[in-house]
N, C-alpha and C positions, 0 to 999 in steps of 0.2 A: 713165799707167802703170797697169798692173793688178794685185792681188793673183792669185793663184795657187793654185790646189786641184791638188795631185798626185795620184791616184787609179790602182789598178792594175784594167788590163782584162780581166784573166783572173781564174783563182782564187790568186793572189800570187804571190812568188818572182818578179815580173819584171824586177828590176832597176832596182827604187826607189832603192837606196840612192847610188847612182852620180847619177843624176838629180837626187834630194833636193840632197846635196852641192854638184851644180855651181849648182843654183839658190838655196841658202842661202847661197853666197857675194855671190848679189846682191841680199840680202832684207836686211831690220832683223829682222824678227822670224819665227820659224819655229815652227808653233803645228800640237802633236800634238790631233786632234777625237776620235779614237774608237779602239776595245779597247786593250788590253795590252798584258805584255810575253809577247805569244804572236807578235810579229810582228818577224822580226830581219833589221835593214839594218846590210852591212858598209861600212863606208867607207874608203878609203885615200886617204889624205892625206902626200904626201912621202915616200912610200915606208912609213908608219906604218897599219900594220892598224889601226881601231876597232870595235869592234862592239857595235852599242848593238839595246835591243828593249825599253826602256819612253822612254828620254828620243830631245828630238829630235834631231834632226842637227844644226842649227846649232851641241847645243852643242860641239861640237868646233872651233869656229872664234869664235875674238876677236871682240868687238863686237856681237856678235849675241845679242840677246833667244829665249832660246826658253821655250817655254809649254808646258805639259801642261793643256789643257782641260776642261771638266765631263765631252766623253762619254766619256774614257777611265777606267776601270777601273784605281785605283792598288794594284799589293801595296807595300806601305812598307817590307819588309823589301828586298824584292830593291832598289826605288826606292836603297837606303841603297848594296847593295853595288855596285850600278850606277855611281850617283857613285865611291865607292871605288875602283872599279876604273881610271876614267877619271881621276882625282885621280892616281894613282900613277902613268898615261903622262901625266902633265906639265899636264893640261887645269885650268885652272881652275874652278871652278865654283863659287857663291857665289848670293844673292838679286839681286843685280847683274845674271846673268846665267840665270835658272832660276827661273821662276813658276809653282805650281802652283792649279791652281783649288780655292778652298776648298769647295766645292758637288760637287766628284769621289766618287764610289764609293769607296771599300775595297775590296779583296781578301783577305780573311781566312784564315788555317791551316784552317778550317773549310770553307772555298769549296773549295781545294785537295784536302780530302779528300775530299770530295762528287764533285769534278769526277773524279778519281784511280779511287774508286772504280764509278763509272758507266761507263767507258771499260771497267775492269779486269775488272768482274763479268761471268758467263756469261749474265747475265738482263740483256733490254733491245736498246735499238738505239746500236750504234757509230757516232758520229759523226766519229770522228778528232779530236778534239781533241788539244791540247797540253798538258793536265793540271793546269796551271795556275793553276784555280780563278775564268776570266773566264766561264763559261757561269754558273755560279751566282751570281755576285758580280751579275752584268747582272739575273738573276731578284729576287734581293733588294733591287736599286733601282726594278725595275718593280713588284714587291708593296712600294713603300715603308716596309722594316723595312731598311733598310742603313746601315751606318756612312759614315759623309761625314769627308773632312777637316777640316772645322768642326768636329766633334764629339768632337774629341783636346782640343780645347781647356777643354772644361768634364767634371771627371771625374766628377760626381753624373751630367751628364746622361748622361754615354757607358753609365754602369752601366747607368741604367733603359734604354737603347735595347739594351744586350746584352742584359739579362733578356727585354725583347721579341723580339730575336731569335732567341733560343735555344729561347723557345716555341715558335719554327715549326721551327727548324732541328733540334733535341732529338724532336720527334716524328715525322720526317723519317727520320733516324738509329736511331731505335726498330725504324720500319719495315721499315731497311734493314738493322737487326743489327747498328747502329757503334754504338760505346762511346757516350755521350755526350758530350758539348761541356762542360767545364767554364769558367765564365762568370769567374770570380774568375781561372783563369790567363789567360782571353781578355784581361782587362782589366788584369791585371798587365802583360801583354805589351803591347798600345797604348799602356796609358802610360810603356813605355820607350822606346817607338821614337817618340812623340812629340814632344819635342823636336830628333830630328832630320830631320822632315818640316815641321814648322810654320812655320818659318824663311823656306821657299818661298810657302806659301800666302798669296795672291791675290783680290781682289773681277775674277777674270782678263777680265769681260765688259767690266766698265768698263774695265780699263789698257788690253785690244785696242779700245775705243772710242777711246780718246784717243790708240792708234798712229797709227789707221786717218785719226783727222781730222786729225795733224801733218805726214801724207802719207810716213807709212812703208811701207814694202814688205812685204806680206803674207806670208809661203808658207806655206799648209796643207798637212802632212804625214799624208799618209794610210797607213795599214797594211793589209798581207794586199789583197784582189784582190774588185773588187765582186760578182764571180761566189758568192762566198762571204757577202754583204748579206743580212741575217736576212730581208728584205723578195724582192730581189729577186735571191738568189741560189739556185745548188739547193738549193733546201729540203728536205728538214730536216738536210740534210749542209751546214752552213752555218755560219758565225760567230753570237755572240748579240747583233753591234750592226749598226748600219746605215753604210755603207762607201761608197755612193755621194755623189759631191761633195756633194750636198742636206746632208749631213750636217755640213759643212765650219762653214756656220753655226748649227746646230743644237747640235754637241758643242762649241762657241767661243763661244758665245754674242753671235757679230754677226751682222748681218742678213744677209738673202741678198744684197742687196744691195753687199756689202762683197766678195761673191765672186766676184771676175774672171774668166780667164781658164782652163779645164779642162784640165789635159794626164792625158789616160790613158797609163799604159805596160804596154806588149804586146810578150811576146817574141816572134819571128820561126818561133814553132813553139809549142806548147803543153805545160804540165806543171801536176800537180794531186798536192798530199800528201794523206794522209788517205781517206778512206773519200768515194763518191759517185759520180753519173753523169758518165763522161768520152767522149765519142763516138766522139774520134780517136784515142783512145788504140791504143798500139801495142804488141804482145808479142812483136816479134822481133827479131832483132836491128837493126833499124834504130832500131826506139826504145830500145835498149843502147846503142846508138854515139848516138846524141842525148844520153844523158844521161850520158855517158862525157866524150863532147867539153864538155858544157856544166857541166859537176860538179856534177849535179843531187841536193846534198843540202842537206835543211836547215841555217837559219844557226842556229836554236834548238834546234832537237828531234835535230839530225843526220839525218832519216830521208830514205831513200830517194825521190826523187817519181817519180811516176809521169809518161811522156813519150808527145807524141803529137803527129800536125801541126797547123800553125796551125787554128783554127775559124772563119772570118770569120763565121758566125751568133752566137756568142756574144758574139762582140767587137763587131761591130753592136749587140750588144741593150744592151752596158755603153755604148757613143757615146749612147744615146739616155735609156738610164736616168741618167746621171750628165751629160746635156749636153757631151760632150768635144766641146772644139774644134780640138786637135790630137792625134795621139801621140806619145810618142816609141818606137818600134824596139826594142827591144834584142836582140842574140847575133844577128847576123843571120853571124856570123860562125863559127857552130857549122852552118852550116847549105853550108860551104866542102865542095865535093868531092862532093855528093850529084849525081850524072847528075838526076834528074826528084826533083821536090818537090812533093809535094798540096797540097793545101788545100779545107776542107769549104767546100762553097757553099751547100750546102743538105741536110736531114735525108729519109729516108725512115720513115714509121710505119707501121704494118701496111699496105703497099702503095701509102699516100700519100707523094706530094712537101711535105714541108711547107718556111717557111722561118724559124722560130723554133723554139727547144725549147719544149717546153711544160711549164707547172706543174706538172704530176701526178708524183709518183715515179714510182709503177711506169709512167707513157708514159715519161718521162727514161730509163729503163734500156731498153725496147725500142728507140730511136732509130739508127738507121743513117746515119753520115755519107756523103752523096753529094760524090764529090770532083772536085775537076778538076786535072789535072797541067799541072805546068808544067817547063820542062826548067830543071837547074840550071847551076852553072857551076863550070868546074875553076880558074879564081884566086883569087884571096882575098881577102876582103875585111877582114881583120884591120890593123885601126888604122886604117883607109883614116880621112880630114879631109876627104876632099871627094867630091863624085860624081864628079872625073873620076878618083879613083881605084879605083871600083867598076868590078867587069866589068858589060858591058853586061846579061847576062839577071840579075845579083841588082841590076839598077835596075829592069828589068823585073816583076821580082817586086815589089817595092816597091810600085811603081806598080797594080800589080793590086792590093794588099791594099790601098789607097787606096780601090780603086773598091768593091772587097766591101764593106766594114765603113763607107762612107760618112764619111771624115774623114779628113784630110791626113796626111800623118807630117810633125811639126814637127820631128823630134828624130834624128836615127839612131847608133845606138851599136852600135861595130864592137869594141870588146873592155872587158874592165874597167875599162881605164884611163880616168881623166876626162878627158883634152884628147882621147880617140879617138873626137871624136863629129863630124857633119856636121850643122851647124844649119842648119836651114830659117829655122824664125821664134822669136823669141827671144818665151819666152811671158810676161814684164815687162811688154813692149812691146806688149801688145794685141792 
């Protein structure tokens, strides 16, 4: 049996949380590696909406372990109202069931305003973030002046590490015309919410050691879409952590070794929030009716994403940078009714065929998608459980997106619902 790295192969929104779900019902433990609560998966379960975007999915389901790992980025206030919120639809949740890595990042009222403001201000470059306060919070663990969950624990030390960090942050702020950071409410405020985050915390490297060798079932739950990977996504329209499987072990602290089994998920057409190069992007109404049919709004921010056809060059480049062994599909069923359906094969740059995007912004914004059509079909493929109840050309299509992007679809999900899926290869199982 294999542990499991869930990973999304575009830039997010592709219907992780559907996925997550059915696979955390067949895991022990469900272990969030990296960013924030900038990343939101809906679940239904029994006809019951959840909607979680810092904790994992497991915890929504009895029995199961779930973990908030080092690479993630904790705000403790939202952490609080998150549980809260899930407390009052019936979910239990307790140190039983919810371990947080004591060596985790903070998010601070400070990160937030930094982050808010950068976004907000006429000066600078937009990245589209979620406001959130995880761009900053990720800088002040890289310049190692960050509050750590360990460090709620001891209040002299937490002082002298705020004072440290306010030197940086306070002249920062000078720069940019914000009030200052006052250190004494900072530290009023962590050690209130203190006690209700401490509870959780974790030596989380070793208990995932001693899952991992009792032969528990792994699932790494991943956030947001690798295309958005501070490394190797479009840069600098990008998240500030690293999102490709590699990371799986990195932000959990077990070895790569412990990291089975890849599944990327790729919707059946492409969508991108936020600001950045998108190739296929579409501005007519076809990509209206795309994100009409698929209700392409965010599950955090609410905002509008932007819609376009599949990319098999980009989805190739996340198979190869995160090792996917299979995918799973998603909405193949938004894509019901369209006579002929694209798909990019390959880019054109100033006159050249290329077949990768390439690193540079400004080549990313000149790029031209070269497409090839494919005809669609007028049945439906909505709830379909098995291939024979797909029409023959959106098996066909399938099957092409197989060959573009160089990797199987193990997965295919024909509507929201979790039993509406056609498993190929059940990715537990190796």
């Amino acid at each position: 049996m294999a542990n499991v790295v869930v990973v999304g192969a575009q830039w997010g929104d592709e219907g992780k949380g559907k996925l997550v779900d059915w696979l955390s019902s067949q895991a022990d433990v469900v272990v969030r590696f990296q960013g924030g609560h900038n990343a939101g998966h809906t679940l239904v379960i029994d006809g019951v909406v959840y909607k979680l975007s810092l904790l994992p999915s497991g915890i929504v389901r009895p029995g199961k372990l779930s973990v908030i790992g080092n690479g993630v980025v904790v705000d403790p206030w939202h952490l609080v109202e998150e549980i809260a919120k899930l407390q009052a639809q019936g979910v239990a949740i307790s140190r039983d069931n919810l371990r947080i890595a004591d060596n985790a990042t903070l998010i601070l009222p400070l990160h937030r305003e930094l982050d808010h403001f950068r976004e907000t201000s006429n000066s600078g470059l937009k990245i589209g973030t979620t406001k959130r306060g995880i761009g900053p919070a990720y800088e002040d663990k890289v310049g190692r002046r960050a509050i750590r969950v360990i460090d709620l624990e001891d209040d002299a030390l937490l002082e002298a590490k705020i004072e440290r960090l306010l030197t940086h942050h306070n002249a920062l702020r000078r720069g940019l015309g914000i009030a200052e950071a006052d250190g004494g409410q900072l530290l009023a405020e962590l050690k209130a919410i203190a006690p209700q985050i401490l509870p959780y915390a974790d030596t989380v490297w070793s208990l995932l050691d001693g899952e991992r060798r009792a032969g528990k079932r792994i699932l790494f739950e991943g956030a947001q879409g690798a295309l958005l990977d501070v490394d190797h996504g479009t840069y600098p329209f990008v998240t500030s952590s690293n999102i490709v499987a590699g990371q799986a072990a990195t932000g959990s602290g077990l070895g790569p070794s412990a990291v089975g089994y890849v599944l990327g998920i790729a919707k059946a057409y492409t969508t991108r929030v936020g600001e950045g190069p998108f190739p296929t992007e579409l501005h007519d109404e076809i990509g209206e009716l795309i994100g009409t049919k698929g209700k392409e709004f965010g599950v955090v921010t609410g905002r509008k994403r932007r819609c376009g056809w599949f990319d098999a060059c980009l989805v190739r480049q996340t198979v190869k940078t995160s090792g996917i062994d299979g995918i799973a599909l998603t909405k193949l069923d938004i894509l019901d009714g369209f006579e002929e359906i694209k798909v990019c094969v390959r880019y054109r740059l100033d006159g050249q065929e290329i077949e990768t995007l390439p690193a540079g912004q400004a080549a990313q914004a000149r790029v031209e998608p070269i497409y090839e059509t494919i005809e669609g079909w007028s049945g439906s493929t909505a709830g379909a459980r098995s291939w024979g109840e797909l029409p023959a050309q959106a098996i066909k299509y399938v099957r092409r997106i197989e060959e573009l992007i160089g990797a199987p679809v193990a997965v295919l999900s024909t509507s929201p619902e979790r039993d509406d899926t056609i498993l190929v290869r059940n990715p537990f199982e190796g």
